[in-house]
N, C-alpha and C positions, 0 to 999 in steps of 0.2 A: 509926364502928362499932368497940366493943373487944374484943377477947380473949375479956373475960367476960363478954359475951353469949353466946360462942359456950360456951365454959364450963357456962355456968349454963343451957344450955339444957335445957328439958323436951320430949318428944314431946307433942303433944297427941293425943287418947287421946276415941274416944266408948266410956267406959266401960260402959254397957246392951249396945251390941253386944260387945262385948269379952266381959261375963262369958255374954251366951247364947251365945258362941262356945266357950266355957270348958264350958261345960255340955253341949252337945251332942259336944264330940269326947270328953270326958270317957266320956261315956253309950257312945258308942261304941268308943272303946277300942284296940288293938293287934287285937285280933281282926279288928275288922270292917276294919280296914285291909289286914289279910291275906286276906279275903276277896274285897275290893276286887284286891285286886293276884293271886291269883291264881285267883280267878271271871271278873273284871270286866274286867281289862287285856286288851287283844289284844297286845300286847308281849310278854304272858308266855303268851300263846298260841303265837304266831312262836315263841319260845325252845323252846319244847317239840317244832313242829315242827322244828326245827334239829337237836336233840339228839338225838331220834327218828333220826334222817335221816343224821347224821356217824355215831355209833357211836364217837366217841372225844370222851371227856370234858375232856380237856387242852387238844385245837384248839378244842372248842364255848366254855370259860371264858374264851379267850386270842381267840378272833372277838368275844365277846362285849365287852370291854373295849373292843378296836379301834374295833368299830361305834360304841362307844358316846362314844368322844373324837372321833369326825367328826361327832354328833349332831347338829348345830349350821347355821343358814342353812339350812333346807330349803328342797324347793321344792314338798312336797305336805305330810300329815298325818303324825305320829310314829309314828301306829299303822302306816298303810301302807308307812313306812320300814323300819320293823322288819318288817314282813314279806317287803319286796321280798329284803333281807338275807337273812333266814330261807329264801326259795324259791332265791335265786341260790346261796349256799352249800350248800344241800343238795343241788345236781344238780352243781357245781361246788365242790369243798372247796379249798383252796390245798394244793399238793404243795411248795412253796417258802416264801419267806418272806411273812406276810402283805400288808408293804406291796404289796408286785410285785401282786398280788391283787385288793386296789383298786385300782390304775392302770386295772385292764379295769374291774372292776367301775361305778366311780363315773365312768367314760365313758360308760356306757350306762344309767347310774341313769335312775328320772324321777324320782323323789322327792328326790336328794339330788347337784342339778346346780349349785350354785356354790361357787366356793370352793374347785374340787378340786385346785387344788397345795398349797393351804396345809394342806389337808387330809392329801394324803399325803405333806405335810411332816413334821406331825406323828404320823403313822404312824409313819414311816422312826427319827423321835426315841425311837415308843415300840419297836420291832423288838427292842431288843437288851434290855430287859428284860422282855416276855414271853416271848424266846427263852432268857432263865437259870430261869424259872420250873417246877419239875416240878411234878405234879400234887398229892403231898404239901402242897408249899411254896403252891399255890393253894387248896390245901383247909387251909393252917393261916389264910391269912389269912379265911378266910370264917368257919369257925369262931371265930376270935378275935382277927383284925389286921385287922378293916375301917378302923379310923382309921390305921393301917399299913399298908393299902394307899393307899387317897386320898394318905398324905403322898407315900407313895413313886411313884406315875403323878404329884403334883401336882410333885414334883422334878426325874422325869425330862423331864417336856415343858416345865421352866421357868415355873409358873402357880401363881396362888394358889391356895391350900389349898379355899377355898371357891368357887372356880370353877364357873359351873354344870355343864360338863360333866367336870370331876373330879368332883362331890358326885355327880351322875345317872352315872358309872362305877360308883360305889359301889353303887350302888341297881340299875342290870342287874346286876352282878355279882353282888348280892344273891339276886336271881332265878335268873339261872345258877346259883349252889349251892346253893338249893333243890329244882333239878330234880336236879343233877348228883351232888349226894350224898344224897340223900331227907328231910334234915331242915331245920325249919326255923330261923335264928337271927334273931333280933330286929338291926333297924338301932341302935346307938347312939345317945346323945341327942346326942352331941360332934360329928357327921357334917349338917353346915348342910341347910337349903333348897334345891333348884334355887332362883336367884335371876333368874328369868326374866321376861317382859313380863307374864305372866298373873300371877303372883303379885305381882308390883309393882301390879298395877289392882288385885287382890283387897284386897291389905293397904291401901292407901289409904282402904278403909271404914271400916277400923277406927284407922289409925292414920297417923300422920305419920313414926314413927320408919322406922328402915332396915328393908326386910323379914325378912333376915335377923335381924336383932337380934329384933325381934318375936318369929318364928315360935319363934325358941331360947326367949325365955322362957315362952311360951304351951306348949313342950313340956314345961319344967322344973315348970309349974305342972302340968300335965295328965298327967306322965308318961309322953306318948306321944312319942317321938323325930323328928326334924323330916321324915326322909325318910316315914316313917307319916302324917305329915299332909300331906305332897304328893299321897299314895297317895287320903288320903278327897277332899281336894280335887278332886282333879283330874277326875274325871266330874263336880264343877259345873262348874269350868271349861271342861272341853272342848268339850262340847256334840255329839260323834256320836249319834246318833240310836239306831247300836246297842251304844252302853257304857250309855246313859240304859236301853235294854229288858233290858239283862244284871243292870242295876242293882238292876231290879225284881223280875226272876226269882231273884236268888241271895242277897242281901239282904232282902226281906221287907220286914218293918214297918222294919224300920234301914234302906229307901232313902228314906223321910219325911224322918227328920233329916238323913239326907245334902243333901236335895234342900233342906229349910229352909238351909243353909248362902247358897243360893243368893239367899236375901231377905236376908240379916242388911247 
């Protein structure tokens, strides 16, 4: 085996599904993505509860990151992750530094019981640069340094850039500042996929290449940025029962295409 196989390699590609794939996220858009994420997600339900509940915007964007770099090895659903999070800090805020915080918290998790030193390992890694962040400086990166924040969490905790839960930082973070300052700012096309199991089974329909690689250029052609299509994605993938009924109620005629996603 030489070199230039490896070289000259091409993805093989079922083109028919590729361009209906092409077409329906097309049709649907950044919009319906936002609707999606803040209709349809119970994540960005939790975050509201949170926010509501703290009264201070600076701890809510700064829990929100935290939670979001121990994302990882669950032991229940993400949605009830995020909320377990959402009810536990809201009756309990940390008065100290976050890691100390989760050492209780993630003792008593159900949702998110392994893993947990390396977890607030990386906590302890991220501590001291959530703790230089004022709120100005979290609210310029959500405004305009989202690729400048990813690089910077993907620096301090030693991780690639495209890491899934650096990229899925980006993306509650995203959230968090849409509650937290009332507007909303589009995810960048340059800010990757979660490159996670479900999206690795999904892209394999369509294609052989890397996921990642894929889904950037499927957003470059569509102009919808890659964390927006995690967003339409994810209620096919998921499969709760009540994101599929939220799907229907707040979506309309666009939970068809959504749900056609799920033949292609």
């Amino acid at each position: 085996m030489t070199l230039d196989r490896f070289i000259n390699f091409t993805p093989k590609e079922n083109r028919e599904k590729v361009s209906r794939l092409k077409e329906v996220l097309s049709e649907l858009g950044v919009d319906c993505a936002r609707r999606i994420e803040e209709r349809v997600d119970l994540q960005f339900d939790a975050l509201r509860n949170l926010h509501k509940n703290l009264g201070n915007d600076e701890l809510f964007l700064k829990l929100v990151l935290a939670n979001s770099v121990v994302s990882y090895q669950l032991s229940g659903k993400g949605e009830d992750w995020w909320w377990e999070f959402s009810r536990y800090f809201s009756g309990k805020p940390p008065e100290g530094e976050i890691w100390k915080a989760y050492s209780e918290f993630l003792s008593s998790s159900r949702t998110n019981r392994r893993l947990v030193a390396g977890k607030i390992g990386r906590l302890k890694k991220l501590e001291p640069f959530l703790t230089s962040l004022s709120l100005d400086e979290l609210r310029e990166y959500y405004t305009r340094g989202m690729v400048k924040l990813r690089d910077d969490i993907a620096r301090t905790l030693g991780s690639k850039k495209s890491a899934k839960t650096i990229v899925f930082a980006v993306k509650m973070f995203g959230y968090a500042g849409r509650i937290a300052f009332g507007e909303f700012v589009p995810y960048t096309i340059e800010i990757e996929i979660p490159d996670d199991v479900r999206i690795n089974a999904y892209t394999r329909r369509f294609t052989d290449e890397k996921p990642v690689l894929f889904w950037a250029r499927i957003a470059r052609e569509t102009e919808i940025p890659p964390l927006h299509i995690d967003s339409i994605l994810w209620p096919v993938l998921g499969g709760k029962k009540e994101v599929l009924r939220r799907l229907e109620r707040h979506c309309g005629e666009r939970a068809k295409l959504i749900l056609e996603l799920t033949k292609l």
